[in-house]
C-alpha positions in Angstrom: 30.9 -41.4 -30.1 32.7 -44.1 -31.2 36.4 -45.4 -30.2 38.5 -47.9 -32.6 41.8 -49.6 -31.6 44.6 -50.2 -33.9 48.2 -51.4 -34.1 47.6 -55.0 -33.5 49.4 -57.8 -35.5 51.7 -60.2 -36.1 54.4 -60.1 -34.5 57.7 -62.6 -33.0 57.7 -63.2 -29.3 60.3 -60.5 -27.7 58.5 -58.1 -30.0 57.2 -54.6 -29.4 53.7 -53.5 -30.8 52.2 -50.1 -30.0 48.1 -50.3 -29.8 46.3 -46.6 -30.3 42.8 -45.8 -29.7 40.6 -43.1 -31.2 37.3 -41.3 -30.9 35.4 -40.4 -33.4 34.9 -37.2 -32.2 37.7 -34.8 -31.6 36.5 -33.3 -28.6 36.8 -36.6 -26.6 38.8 -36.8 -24.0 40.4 -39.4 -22.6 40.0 -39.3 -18.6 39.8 -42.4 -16.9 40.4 -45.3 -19.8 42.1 -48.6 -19.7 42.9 -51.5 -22.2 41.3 -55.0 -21.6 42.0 -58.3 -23.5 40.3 -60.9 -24.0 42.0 -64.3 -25.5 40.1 -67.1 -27.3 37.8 -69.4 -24.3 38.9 -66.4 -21.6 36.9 -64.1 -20.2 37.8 -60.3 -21.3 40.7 -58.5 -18.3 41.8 -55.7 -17.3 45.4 -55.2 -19.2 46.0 -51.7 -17.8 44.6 -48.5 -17.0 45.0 -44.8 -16.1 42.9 -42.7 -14.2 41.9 -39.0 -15.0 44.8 -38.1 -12.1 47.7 -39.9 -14.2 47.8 -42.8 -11.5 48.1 -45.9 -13.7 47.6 -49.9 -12.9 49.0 -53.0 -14.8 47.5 -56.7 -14.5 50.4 -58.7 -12.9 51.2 -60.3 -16.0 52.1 -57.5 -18.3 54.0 -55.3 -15.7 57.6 -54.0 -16.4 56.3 -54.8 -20.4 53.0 -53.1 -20.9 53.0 -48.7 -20.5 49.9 -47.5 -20.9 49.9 -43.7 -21.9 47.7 -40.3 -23.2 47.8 -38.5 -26.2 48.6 -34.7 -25.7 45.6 -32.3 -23.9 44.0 -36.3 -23.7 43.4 -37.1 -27.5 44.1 -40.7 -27.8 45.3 -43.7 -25.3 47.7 -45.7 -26.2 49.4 -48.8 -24.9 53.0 -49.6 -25.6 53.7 -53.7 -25.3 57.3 -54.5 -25.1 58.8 -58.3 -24.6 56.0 -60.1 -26.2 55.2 -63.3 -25.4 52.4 -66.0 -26.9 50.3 -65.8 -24.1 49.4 -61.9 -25.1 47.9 -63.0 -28.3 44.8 -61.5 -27.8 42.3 -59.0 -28.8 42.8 -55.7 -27.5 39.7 -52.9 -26.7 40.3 -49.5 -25.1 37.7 -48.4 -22.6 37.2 -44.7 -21.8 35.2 -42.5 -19.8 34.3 -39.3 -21.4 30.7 -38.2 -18.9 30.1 -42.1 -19.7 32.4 -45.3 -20.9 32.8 -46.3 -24.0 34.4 -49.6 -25.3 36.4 -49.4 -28.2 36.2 -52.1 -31.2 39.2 -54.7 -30.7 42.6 -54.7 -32.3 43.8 -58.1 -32.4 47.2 -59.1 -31.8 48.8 -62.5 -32.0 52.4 -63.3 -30.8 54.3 -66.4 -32.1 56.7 -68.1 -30.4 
């Protein structure tokens, strides 16, 4: 199984960008996943996450900006950014627990200021 992010870019600060992830198998489901970041010299974080009972945690930074979400009958994560700013600029992975984890390929997204 394989999961890929998408919907990074370019984008202004005070700009929205919506980041979707994907398994390569439809029958994946997405329990327990999370998005992490991880910006140029930085070690990757924990951006947000959402556990298989809907109860959902946001790094400090990103709160009241970042919603992290499920596709219906838990096809797909998402993660909706609001209010960007330049210190998001980052690549993006979804993790996911489906019996094991898997990490996603990144989606990078830059901010400019």
């Amino acid at each position: 199984v394989q999961l890929q992010a998408s919907g990074g870019g370019l984008v202004q600060a005070g700009g929205s960008l919506r980041l979707s992830c994907a398994a390569s198998r439809r029958t994946f489901a997405f329990n327990d996943f999370g998005w992490y970041r991880q910006a140029p010299g930085q070690e990757r974080e924990l951006v947000a996450s959402l556990s298989s009972g809907g109860d959902s945690n946001y790094a400090d930074s990103v709160k009241g900006r970042f919603t992290i979400s499920r596709g219906n009958a838990r096809r797909g994560g998402y993660l909706q950014m609001n209010s960007l700013k330049p210190e998001d600029t980052a690549i993006y992975y979804c993790r996911a627990r489906w019996g094991q984890w898997y990490w996603g390929q990144g989606t990078l997204v830059t901010v400019s200021s």
